[in-house]
Every structure is written in structure tokens, then in C-alpha cells.
TILOZA-113245 format. One record per atom (N, C-alpha, C): x, y, z; residue in three letters. Coordinates in pm, whole numbers, plus 50000, padded with zeros to 5 digits. Example, Ala and Ser with C-alpha at 12.3 -4.5 7.8 and 13.67 -1.06 7.14 Angstrom:
513194943150780ALA/512304955050780ALA/513204967050780ALA/512854977550708SER/513674989450714SER/512905000350787SER/
***
This chain:
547037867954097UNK/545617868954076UNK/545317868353927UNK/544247862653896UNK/543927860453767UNK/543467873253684UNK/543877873353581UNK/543157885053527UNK/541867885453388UNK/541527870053429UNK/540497869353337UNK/538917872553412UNK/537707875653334UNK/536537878753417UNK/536217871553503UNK/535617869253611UNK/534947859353696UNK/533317854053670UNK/532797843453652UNK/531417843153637UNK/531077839153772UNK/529587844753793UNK/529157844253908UNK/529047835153957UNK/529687824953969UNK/529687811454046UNK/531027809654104UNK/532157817054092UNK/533357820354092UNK/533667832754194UNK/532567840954152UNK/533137857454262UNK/533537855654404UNK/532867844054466UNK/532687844454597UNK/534287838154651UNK/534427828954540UNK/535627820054583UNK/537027830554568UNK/537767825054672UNK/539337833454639UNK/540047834254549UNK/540707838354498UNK/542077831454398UNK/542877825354489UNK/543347818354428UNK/544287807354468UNK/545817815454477UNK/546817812254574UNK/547867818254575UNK/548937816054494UNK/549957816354467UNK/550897806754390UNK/551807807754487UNK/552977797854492UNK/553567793554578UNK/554777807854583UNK/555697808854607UNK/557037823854658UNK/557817818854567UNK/557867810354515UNK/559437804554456UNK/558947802054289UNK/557837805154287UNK/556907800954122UNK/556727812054082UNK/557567816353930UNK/557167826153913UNK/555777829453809UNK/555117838553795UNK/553817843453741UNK/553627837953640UNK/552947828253601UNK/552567822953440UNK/552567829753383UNK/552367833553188UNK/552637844253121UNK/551267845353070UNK/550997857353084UNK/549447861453056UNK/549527858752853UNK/548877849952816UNK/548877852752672UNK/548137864952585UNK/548667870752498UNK/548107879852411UNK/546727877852362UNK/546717865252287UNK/545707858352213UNK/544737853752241UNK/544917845852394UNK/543887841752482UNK/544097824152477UNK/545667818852405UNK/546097808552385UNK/546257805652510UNK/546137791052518UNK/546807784852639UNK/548507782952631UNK/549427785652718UNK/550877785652659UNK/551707778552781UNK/550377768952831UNK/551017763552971UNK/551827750752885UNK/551577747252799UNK/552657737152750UNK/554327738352780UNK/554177752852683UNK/555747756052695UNK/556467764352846UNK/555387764952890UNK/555817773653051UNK/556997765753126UNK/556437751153143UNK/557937747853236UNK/559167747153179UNK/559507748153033UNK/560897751153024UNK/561087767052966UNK/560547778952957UNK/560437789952938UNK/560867794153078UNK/560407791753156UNK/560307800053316UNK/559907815853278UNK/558867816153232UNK/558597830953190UNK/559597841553178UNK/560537839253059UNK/561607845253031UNK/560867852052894UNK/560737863552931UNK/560447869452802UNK/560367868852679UNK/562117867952642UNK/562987862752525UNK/561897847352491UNK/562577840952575UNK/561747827952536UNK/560227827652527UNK/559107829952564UNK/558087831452535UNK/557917836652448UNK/558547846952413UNK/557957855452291UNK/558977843552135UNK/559217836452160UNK/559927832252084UNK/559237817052029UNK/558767811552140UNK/557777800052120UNK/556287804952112UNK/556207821452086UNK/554357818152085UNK/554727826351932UNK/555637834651872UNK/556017843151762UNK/557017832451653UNK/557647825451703UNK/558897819651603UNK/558707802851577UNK/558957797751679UNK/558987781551710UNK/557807774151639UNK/558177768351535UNK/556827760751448UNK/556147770151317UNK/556817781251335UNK/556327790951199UNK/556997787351097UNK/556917788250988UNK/557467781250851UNK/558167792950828UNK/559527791750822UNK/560617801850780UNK/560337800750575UNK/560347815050550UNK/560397821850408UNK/561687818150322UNK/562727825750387UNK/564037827350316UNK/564687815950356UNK/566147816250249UNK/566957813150265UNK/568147815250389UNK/567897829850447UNK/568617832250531UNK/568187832050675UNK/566927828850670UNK/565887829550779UNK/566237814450797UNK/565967804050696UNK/566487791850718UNK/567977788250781UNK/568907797550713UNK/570417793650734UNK/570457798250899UNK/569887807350950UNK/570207813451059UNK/569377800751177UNK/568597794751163UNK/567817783451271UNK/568707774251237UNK/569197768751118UNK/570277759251116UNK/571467762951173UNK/572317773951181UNK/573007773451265UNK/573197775951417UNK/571827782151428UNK/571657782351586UNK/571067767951656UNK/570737758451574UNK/569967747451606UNK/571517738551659UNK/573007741451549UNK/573507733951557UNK/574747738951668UNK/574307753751740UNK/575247758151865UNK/574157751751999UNK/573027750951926UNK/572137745352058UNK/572257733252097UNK/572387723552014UNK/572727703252075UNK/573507703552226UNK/572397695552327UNK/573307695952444UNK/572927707752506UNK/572347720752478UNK/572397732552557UNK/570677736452580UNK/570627745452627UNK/569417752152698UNK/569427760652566UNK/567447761152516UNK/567407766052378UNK/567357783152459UNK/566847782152576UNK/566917799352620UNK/568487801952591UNK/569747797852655UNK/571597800352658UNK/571407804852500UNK/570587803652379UNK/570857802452285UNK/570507816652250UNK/568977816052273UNK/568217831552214UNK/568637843652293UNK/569617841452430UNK/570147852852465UNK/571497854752392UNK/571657848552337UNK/573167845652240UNK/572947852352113UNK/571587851952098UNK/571237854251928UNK/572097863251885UNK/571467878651941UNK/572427887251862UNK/574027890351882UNK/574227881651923UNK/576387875751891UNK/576197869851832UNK/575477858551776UNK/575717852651654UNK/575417857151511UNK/574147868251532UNK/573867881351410UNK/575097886051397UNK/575297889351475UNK/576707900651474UNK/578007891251425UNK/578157878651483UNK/579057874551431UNK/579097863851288UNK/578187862551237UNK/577427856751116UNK/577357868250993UNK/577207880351022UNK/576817893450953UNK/575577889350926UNK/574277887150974UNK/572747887350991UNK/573207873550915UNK/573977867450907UNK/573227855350822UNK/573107853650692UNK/574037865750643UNK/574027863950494UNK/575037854150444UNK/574377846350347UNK/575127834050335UNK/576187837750255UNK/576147844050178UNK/577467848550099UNK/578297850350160UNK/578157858350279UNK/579547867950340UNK/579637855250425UNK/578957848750500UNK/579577834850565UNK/580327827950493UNK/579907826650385UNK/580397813650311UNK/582057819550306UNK/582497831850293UNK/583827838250275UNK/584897840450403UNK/584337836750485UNK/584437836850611UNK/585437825550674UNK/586737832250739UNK/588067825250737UNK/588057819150900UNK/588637807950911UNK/588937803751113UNK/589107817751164UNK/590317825151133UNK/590627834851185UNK/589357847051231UNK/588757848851119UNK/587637861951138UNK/586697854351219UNK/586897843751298UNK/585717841951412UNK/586547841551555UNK/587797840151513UNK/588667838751658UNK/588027851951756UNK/587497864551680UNK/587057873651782UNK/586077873251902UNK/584997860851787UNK/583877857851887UNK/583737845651961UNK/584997837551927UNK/585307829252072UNK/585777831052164UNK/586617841352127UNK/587697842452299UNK/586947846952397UNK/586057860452363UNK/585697865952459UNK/584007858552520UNK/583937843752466UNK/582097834952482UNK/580947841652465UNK/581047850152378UNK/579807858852326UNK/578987850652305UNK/579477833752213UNK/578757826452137UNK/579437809352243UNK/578177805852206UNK/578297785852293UNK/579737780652192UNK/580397770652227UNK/581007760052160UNK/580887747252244UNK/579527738552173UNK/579077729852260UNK/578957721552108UNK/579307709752108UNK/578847702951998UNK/578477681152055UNK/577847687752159UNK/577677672752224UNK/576067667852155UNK/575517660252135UNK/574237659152076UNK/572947652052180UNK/571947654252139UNK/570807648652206UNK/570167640652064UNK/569287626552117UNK/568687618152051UNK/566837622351985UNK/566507628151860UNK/565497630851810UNK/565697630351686UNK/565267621951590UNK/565867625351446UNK/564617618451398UNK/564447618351239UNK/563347612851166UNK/563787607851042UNK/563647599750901UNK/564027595650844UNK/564447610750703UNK/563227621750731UNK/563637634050667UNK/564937638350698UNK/565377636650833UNK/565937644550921UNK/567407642950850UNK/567447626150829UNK/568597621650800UNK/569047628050705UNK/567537622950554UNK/568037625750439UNK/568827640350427UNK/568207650050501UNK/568277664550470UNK/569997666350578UNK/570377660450638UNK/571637659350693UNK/572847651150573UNK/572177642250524UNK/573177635350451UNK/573617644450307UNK/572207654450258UNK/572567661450144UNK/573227671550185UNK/573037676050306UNK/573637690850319UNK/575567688750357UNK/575787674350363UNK/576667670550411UNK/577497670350242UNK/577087664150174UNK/577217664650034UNK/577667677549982UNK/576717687550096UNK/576877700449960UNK/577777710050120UNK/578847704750160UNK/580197708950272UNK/579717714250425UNK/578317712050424UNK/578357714050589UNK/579027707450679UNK/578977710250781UNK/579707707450875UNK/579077707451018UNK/578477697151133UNK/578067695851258UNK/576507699251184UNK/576267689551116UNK/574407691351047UNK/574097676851045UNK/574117671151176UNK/574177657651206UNK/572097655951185UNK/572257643551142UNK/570337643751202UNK/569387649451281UNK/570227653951426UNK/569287658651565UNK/569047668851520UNK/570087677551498UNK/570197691951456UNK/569277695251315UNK/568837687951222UNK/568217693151092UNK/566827688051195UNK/566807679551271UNK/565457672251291UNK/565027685951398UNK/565597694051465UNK/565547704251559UNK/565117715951470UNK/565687717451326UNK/565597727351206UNK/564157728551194UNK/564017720451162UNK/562577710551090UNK/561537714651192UNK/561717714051273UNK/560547719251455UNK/560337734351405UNK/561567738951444UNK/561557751851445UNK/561047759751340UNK/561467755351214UNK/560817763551087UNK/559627754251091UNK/558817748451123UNK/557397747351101UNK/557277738051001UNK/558357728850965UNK/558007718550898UNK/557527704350946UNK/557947704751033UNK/557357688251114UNK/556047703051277UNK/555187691451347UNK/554007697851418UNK/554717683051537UNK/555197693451599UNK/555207686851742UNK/554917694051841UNK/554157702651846UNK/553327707451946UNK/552807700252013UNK/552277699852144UNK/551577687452222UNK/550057688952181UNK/549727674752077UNK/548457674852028UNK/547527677352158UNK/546307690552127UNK/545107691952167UNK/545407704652238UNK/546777711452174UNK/546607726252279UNK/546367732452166UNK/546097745352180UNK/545947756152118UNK/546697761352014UNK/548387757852038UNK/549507758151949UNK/549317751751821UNK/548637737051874UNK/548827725451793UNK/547927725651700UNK/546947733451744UNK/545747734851624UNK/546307746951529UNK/546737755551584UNK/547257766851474UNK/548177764851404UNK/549057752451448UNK/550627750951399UNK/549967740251277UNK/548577736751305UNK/547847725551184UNK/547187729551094UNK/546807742451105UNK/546027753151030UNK/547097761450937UNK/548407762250965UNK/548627769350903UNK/549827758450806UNK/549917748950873UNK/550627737250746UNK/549937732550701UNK/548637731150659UNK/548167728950582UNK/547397733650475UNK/547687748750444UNK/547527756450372UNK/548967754250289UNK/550047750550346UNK/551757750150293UNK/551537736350204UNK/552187743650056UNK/552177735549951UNK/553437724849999UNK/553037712249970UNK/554017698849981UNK/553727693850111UNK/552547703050203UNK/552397692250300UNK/553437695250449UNK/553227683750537UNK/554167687150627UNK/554037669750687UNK/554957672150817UNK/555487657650850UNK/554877655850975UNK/553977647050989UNK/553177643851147UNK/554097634451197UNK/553687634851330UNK/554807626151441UNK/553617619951514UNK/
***
């Protein structure tokens, strides 16, 4: 049942049922429409709160950045939900993401968090990239990354709020346009 007001042209009529096997759309906070992202969310908490709070927001830090780049690049090939229930094994096994203590960080001191699949080892790729996508793959490649192929920076780039691929004319898409364009240098339309 809906839980928005009814206007009187409406009272008389029923609500509509939803089918046994569909689960409850997610009531938004804001009063956003969030039926975009609903069919691959399946009203999973985690995930909703993650595409109406995280997905398309312009990451601050450096470590806020490093941490979507490497979860972008355990995600290629996988379900972005398999990922955000993963998150905190990869906090935990990253040490939050501080790049220093990664950067010091031996094969061995991760053997802990493979054996037992706390964390994905999937490195198959899916096709989305942009000519940024590349450049910013080819420098980071320069400066010793490793599995920061195009898809994966072009997936970066979504997520921290630098490229607007929201589905033009929802509600997302206008806020995700409102607030890059207050962001000095602009942003990347598709």
C-alpha cells in the first residue's frame, strides 16, 4: 500500500496489489524517485542506501578515491551488491585504505584474506570506457598500478561523481547536475 496522501479523486479507488514474488519498492527519504536503480538493487538496503548516499557523489580524498578504485577493480564481471557486502573485508583488509600502509603491503600479508573468500578474486572485465577513462588508466599504469584497465577507472569516474550517467530526466540526474556543476573543472557528459 502506498504511503503517500491520496487526493480526492483517488480515495475511492483501491491500491493496487503487488505481485508475492516482488519485493516492496523502497520508500525514498527525500521524496526522489529511485525507481531507476530499483531493478538491480532488489531493495537491499546496503545497496540503496549506497546509490541514493554514495554512487555519483564526488569523492574528497585521496583515500576515499583509492578505496572506489579498488573496489571498482574487485567488481569487473561481478554484482556491484557481492561487492558492498564485501566492503568491510576489504576495510579490514586494505587497513581503511590508507595508502601508505597499502603501498607496504607484501603477497604474503593478504594470503589471510584469500583463503578464507572474505574478499572476490574476479578479474574478468565488462565493456564501458571513455577516452578520460583510458587516459587516467594509462597514467596510473605509468605510476605501477596494476588491473586499472579502462572499464574499471571508467566505473571510478561513475562512482566518484565525475562523469553523470544517471538516466537523464530522473530526479538523481538533476541533482547529480546540480551539484557538478558547482565542481571546479567541470565534469564529463555522456
Amino acid at each position: 500500500m502506498s504511503s503517500r496522501p491520496r487526493n480526492s479523486s483517488s480515495e475511492t479507488s483501491k491500491p493496487k496489489k503487488r505481485k508475492r514474488d516482488q519485493p516492496p519498492r523502497p520508500q525514498s527519504q527525500s521524496g526522489d524517485d529511485r525507481e531507476w536503480f530499483f531493478p538491480f538493487t532488489k531493495n537491499d538496503p546496503l545497496y540503496v542506501d549506497y546509490m541514493t548516499n554514495e554512487w555519483g557523489f564526488e569523492k574528497q580524498t585521496d583515500q576515499e578515491l583509492f578505496e572506489n578504485l579498488c573496489l571498482e577493480g574487485a567488481q569487473s564481471g561481478l554484482s556491484w551488491r557481492t561487492i558492498l557486502h564485501k566492503r568491510s573485508a576489504y576495510r579490514k583488509a586494505f587497513h581503511g585504505f590508507e595508502i601508505d600502509r597499502v603501498a607496504s603491503m607484501t603477497g604474503g600479508s593478504m594470503n589471510c584474506y584469500l583463503k578464507p573468500r572474505t574478499m572476490c578474486q574476479n578479474w574478468c572485465c565488462i565493456p564501458s570506457t571513455s577516452e578520460e577513462s583510458e587516459c587516467m588508466s594509462k597514467s596510473l599504469k605509468k605510476h605501477g598500478f596494476k588491473f586499472v584497465g579502462p572499464t574499471t577507472c571508467y566505473a571510478l569516474m561513475q562512482s566518484c561523481g565525475f562523469v553523470v550517467d544517471h538516466p537523464v530526466g530522473t530526479a538523481h540526474w538533476a541533482k547529480a547536475e546540480r551539484r557538478l556543476k558547482k565542481r571546479k573543472g567541470g565534469y564529463q557528459l555522456r
